[in-house]
DSSP file (Angstrom, degrees, kcal/mol; ACC not computed):
  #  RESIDUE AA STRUCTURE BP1 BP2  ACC     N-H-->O    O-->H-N    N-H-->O    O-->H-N    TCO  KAPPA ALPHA  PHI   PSI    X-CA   Y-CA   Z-CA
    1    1 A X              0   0    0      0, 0.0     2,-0.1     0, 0.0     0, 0.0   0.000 360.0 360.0 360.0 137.8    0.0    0.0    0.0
    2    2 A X        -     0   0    0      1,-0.0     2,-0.3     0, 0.0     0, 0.0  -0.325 360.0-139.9 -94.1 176.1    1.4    3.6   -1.0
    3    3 A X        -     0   0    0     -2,-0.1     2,-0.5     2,-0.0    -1,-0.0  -0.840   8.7-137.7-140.0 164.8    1.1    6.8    1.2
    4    4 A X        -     0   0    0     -2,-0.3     2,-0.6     2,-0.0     0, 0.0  -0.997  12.2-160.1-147.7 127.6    0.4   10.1    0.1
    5    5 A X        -     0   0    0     -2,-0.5     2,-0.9     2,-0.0    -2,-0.0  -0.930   4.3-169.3 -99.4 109.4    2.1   13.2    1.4
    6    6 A X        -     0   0    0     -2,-0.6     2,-0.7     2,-0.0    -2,-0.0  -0.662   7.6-171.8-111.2 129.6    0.7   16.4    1.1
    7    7 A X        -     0   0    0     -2,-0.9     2,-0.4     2,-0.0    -2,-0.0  -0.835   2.0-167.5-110.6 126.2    3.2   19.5    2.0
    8    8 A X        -     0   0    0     -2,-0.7     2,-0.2     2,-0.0    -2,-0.0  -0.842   6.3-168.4-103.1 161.4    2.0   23.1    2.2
    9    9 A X        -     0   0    0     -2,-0.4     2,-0.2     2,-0.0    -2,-0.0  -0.668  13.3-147.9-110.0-178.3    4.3   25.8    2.4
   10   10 A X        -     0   0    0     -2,-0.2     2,-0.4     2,-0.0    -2,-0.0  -0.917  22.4-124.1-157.0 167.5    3.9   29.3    3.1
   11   11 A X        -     0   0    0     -2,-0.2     2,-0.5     2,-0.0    -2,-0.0  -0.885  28.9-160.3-134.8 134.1    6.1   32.0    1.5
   12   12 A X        -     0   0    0     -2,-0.4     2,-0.2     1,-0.0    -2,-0.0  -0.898  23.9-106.4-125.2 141.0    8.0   34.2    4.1
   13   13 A X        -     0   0    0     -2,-0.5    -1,-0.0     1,-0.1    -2,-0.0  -0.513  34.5-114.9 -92.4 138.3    9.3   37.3    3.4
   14   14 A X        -     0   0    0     -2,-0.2    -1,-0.1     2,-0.1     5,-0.1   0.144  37.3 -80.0 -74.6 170.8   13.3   38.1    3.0
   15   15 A X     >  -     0   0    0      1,-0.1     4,-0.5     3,-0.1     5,-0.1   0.180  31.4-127.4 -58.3-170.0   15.7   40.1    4.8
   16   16 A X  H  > S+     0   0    0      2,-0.1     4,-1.1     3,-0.1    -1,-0.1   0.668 111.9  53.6 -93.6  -2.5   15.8   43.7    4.3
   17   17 A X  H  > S+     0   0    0      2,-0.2     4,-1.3     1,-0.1    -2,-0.0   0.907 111.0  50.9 -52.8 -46.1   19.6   43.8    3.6
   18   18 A X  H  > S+     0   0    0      1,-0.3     4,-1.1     2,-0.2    -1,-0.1   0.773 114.3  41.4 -63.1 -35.9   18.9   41.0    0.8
   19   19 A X  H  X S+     0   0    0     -4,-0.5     4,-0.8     2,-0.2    -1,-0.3   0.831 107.8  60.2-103.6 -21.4   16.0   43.0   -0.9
   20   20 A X  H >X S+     0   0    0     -4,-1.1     3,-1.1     2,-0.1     4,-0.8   0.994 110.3  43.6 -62.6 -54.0   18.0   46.6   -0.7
   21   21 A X  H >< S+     0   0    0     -4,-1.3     3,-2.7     2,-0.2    -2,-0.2   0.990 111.8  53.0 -51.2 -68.9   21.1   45.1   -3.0
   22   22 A X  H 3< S+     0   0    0     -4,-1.1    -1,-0.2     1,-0.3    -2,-0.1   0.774 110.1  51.6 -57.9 -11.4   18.6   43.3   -5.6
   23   23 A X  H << S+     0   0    0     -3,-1.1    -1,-0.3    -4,-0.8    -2,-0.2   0.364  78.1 125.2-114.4  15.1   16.6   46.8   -6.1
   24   24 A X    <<  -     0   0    0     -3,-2.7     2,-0.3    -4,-0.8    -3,-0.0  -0.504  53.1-152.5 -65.2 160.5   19.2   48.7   -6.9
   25   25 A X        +     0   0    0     -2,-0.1    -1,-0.1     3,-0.0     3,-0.1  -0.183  33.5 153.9-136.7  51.5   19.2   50.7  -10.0
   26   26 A X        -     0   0    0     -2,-0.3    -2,-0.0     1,-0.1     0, 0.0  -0.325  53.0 -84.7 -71.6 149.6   22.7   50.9  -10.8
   27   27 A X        -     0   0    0      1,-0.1     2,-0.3    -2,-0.1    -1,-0.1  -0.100  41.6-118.4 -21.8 122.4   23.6   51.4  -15.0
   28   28 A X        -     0   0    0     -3,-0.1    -1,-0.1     1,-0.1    -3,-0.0  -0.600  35.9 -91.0 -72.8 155.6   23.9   48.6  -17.0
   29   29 A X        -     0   0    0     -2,-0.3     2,-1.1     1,-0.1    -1,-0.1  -0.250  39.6-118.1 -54.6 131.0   27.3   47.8  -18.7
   30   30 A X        -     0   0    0     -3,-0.1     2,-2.2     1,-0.0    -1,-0.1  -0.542  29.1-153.1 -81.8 103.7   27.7   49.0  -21.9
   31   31 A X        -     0   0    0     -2,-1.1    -1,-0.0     1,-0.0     2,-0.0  -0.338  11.9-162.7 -66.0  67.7   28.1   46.2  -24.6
   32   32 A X        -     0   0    0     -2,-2.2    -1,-0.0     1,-0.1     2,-0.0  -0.351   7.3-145.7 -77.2 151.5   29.9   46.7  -28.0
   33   33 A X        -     0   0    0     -2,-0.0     2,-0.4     1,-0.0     3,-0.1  -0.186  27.3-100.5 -85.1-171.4   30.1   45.2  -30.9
   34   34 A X        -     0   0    0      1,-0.1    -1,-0.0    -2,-0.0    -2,-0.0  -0.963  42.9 -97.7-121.0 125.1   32.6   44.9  -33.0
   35   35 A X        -     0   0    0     -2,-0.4     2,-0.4     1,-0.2    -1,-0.1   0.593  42.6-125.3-117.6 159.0   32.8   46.9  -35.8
   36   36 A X        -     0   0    0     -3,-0.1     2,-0.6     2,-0.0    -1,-0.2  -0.807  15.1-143.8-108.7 136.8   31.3   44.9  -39.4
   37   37 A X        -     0   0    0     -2,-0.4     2,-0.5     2,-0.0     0, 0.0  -0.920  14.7-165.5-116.0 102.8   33.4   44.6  -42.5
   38   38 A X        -     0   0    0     -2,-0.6     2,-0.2     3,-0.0     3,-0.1  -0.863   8.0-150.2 -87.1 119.5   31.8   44.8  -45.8
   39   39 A X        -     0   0    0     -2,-0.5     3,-0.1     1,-0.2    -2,-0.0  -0.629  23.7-111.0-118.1 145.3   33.1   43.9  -48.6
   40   40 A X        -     0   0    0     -2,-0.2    -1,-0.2     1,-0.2     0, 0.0  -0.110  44.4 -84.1 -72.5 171.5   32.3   45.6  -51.8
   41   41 A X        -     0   0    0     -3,-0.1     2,-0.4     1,-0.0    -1,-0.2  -0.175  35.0-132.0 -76.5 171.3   30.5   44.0  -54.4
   42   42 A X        -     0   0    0     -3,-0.1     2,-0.4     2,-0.0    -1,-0.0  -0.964  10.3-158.5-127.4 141.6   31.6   41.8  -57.0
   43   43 A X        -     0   0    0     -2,-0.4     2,-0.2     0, 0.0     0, 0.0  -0.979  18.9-131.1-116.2 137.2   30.9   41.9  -60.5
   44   44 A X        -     0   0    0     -2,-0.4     2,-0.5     1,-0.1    -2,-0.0  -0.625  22.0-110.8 -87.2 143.9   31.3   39.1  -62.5
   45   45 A X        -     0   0    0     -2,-0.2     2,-0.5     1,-0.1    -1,-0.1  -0.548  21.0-144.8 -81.1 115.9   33.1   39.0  -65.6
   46   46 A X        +     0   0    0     -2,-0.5     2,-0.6     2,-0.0    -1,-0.1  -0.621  17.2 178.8 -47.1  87.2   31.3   38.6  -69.0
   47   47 A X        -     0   0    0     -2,-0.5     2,-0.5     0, 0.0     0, 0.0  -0.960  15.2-154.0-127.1 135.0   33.1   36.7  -71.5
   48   48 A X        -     0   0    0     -2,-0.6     2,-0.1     3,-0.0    -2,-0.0  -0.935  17.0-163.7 -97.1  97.1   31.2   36.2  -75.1
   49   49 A X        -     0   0    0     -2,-0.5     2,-0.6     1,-0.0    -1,-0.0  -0.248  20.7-116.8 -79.5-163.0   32.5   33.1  -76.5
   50   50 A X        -     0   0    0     -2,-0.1    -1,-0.0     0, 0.0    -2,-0.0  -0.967  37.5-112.9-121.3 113.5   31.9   32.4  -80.4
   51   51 A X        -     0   0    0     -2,-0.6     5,-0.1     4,-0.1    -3,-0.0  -0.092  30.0-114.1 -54.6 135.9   29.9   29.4  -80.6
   52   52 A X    >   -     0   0    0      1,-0.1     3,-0.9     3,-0.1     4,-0.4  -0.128  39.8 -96.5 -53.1 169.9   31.8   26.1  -82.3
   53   53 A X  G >  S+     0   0    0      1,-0.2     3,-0.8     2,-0.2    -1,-0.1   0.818 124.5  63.6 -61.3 -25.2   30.5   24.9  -85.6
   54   54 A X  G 3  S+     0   0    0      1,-0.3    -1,-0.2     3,-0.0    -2,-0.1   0.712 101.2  53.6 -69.4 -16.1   28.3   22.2  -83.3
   55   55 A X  G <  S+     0   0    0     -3,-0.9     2,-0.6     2,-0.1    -1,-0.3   0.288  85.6  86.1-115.7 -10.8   26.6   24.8  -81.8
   56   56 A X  S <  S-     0   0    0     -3,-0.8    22,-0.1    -4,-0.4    24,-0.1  -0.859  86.1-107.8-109.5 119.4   25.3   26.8  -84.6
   57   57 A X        -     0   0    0     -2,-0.6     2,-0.8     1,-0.1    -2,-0.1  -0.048  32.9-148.2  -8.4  98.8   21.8   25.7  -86.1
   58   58 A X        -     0   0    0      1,-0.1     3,-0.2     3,-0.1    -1,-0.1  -0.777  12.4-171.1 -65.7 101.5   22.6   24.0  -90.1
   59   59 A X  S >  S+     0   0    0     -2,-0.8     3,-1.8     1,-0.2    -1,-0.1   0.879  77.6  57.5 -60.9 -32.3   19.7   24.8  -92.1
   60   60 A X  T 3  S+     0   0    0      1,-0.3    -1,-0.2     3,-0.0    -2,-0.0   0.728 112.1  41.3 -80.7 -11.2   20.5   22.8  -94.9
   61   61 A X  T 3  S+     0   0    0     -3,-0.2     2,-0.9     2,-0.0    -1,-0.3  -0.068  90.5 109.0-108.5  32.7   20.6   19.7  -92.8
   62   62 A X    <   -     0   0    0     -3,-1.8     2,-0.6    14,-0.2    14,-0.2  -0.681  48.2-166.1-108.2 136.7   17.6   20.5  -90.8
   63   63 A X  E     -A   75   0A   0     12,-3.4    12,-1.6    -2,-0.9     3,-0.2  -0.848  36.4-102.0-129.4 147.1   14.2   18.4  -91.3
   64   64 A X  E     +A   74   0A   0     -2,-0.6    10,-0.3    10,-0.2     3,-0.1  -0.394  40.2 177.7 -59.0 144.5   10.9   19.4  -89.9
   65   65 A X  E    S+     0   0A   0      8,-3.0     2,-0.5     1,-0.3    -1,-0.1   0.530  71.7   5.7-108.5 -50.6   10.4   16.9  -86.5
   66   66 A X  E     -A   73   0A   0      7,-0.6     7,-1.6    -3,-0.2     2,-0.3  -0.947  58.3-170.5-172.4 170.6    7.2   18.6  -85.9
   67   67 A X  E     +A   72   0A   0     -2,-0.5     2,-0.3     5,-0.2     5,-0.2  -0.970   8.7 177.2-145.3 123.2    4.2   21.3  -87.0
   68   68 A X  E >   -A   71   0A   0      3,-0.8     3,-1.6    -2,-0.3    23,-0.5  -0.799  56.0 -83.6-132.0-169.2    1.5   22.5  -85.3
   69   69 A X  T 3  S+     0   0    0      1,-0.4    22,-2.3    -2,-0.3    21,-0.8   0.909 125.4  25.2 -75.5 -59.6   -1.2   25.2  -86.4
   70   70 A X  T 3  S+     0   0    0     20,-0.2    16,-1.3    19,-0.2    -1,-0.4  -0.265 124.0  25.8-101.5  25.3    1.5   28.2  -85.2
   71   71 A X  E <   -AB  68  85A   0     -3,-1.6    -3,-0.8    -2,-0.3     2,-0.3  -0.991  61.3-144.7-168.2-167.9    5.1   27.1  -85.3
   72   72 A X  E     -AB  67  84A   0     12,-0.6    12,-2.2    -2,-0.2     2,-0.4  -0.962  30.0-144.4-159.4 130.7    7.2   24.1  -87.6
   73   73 A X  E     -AB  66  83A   0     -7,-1.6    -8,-3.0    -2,-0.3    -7,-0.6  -0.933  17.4-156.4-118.5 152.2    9.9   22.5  -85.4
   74   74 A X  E     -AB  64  82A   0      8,-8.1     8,-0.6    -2,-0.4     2,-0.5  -0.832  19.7-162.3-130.8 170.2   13.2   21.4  -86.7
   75   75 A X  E     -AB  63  81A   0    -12,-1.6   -12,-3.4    -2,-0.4     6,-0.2  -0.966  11.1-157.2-132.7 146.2   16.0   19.3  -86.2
   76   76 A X    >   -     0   0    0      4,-2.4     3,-1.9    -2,-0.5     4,-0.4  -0.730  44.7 -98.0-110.1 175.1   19.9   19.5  -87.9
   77   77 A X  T 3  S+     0   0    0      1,-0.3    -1,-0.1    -2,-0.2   -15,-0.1   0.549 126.9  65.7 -66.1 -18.7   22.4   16.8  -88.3
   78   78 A X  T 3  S-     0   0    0    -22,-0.1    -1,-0.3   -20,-0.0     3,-0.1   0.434 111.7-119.5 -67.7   3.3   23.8   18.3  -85.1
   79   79 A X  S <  S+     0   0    0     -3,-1.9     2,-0.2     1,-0.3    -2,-0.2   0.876  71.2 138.6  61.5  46.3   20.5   17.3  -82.9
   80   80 A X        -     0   0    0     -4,-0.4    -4,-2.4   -24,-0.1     2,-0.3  -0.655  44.4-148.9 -65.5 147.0   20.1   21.3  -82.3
   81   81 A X  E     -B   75   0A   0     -2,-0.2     2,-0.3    -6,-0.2    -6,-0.2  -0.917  13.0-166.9-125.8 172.5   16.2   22.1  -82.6
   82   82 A X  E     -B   74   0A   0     -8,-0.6    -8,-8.1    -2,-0.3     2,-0.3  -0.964   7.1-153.4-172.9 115.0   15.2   25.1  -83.9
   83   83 A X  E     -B   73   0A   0     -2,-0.3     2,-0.5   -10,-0.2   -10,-0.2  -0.928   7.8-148.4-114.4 145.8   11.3   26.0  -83.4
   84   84 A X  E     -B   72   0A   0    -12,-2.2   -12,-0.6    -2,-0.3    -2,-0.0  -0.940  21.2-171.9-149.4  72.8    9.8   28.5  -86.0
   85   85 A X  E     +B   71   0A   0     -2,-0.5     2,-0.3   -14,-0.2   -14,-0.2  -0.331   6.6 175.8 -85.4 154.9    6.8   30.7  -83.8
   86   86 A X        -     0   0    0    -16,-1.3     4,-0.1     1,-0.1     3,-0.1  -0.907  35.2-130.6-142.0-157.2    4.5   33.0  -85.8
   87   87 A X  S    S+     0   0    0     -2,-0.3     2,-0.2     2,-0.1    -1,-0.1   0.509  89.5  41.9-122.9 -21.5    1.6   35.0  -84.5
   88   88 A X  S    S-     0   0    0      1,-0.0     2,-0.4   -19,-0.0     0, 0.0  -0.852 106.8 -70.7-121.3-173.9   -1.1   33.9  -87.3
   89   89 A X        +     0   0    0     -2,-0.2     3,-0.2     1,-0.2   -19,-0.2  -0.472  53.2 157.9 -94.7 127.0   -1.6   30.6  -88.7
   90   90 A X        +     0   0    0    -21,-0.8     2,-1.5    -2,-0.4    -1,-0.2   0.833  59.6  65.5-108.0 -24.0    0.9   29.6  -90.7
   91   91 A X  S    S+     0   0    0    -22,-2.3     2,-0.3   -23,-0.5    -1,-0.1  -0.559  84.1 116.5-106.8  68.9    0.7   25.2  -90.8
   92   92 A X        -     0   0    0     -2,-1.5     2,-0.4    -3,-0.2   -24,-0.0  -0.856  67.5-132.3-134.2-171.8   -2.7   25.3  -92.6
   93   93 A X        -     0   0    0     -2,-0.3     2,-0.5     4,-0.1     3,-0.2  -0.998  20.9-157.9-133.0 137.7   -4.1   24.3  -95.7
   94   94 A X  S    S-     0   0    0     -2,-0.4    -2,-0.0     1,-0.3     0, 0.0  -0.822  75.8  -8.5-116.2 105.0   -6.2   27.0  -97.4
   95   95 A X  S    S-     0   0    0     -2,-0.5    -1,-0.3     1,-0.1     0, 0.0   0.962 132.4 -52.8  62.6  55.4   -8.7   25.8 -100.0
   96   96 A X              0   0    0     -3,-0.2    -1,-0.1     1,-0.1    -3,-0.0   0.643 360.0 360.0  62.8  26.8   -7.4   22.5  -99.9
   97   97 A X              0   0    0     -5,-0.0    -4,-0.1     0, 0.0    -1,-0.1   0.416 360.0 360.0-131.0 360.0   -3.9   23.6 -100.5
């Protein structure tokens, strides 16, 4: 069988030496930081290569891959694609032509 304790307290009030020291309302310490260093910005450098011959579109080897009502896509013998937009319809047939 267990027991049960029950404890009161009562809360008694401190000396008056103890509570004059803890209300005093002396300055607080002044804290600094230490000073920040910022570095200027950096621009990065721009360098324009010249594309290789792999890199540039061949029209004369390029065959249509695919066409819808507003662009014709292609592909060259380098597997570049090359999509063809226009703003009216250009992949239609007009009077059956």
């Amino acid at each position: 069988m267990t027991a049960l304790t029950l404890v009161i307290g009562f809360a008694v009030p401190g000396e008056a030496a103890q509570a004059a020291a803890v209300t005093s309302r002396d300055a607080a310490p002044v804290v600094t930081s230490p000073a920040l260093k910022f570095r200027a910005p950096t621009v990065p450098e721009v360098v324009v290569k010249k594309p290789s011959k792999s890199q540039v579109f061949d029209q004369s080897s390029a065959t249509v891959t695919s066409r819808d009502e507003f662009s014709t896509t292609y592909k060259d013998a380098n597997g570049l694609r090359q999509v063809v937009l226009s703003t009216t319809a250009v992949n239609v047939k007009k009077a059956g032509k």
